[in-house]
C-alpha positions, 0 to 999 in steps of 0.5 A: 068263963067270962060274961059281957053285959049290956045293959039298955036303958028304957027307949023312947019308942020301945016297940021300936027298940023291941022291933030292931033288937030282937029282929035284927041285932040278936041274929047279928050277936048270935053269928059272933064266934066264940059265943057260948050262950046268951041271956036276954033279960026284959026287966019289968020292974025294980024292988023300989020306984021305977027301973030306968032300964028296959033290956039286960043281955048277958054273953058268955064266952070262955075267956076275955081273948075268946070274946076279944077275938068274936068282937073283932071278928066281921060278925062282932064288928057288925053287930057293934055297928048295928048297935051304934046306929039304934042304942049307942046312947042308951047302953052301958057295956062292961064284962066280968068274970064268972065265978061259982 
């Protein structure tokens, strides 16, 4: 299983974020092919000082093809260009795979 990350630093106005990303980008993730679970995390604070991030979604797919493939679906493609238009400078993107 493989797992893809994106992990969103705090935004300036964040129930504008919350507004936009549990709204309307979420359902676009959720039409991906090939997706077998999400996980939203809200992080709310860290061991030490303050967390400079706001949000932690984690998407599971059963292989790097199979996500591959959902990103460069018309559903995975729009999702990516929803992103860009509301958190393209403030998320880091990367995938690993899941080991138990």
């Amino acid at each position: 299983m493989v797992k893809l990350v994106a992990l969103y630093r705090k935004p300036a106005d964040m129930d504008v974020f919350d507004r936009h990303y549990f709204d309307v980008h979420i359902p676009l993730i959720k039409k991906t092919p090939g997706l077998r679970k999400i996980e939203i995390t809200k992080i709310t604070g860290a061991p030490i000082g303050e967390t400079k991030f706001h949000v932690m979604a984690e998407m599971y797919y059963d292989s790097v093809d199979a996500m591959n493939a959902g990103n460069a679906s018309p559903e995975g493609r729009a999702a990516a260009k929803d992103l860009m238009t509301f958190a393209g400078d403030a998320v880091t993107l990367f995938f690993g795979e899941v080991t138990e």
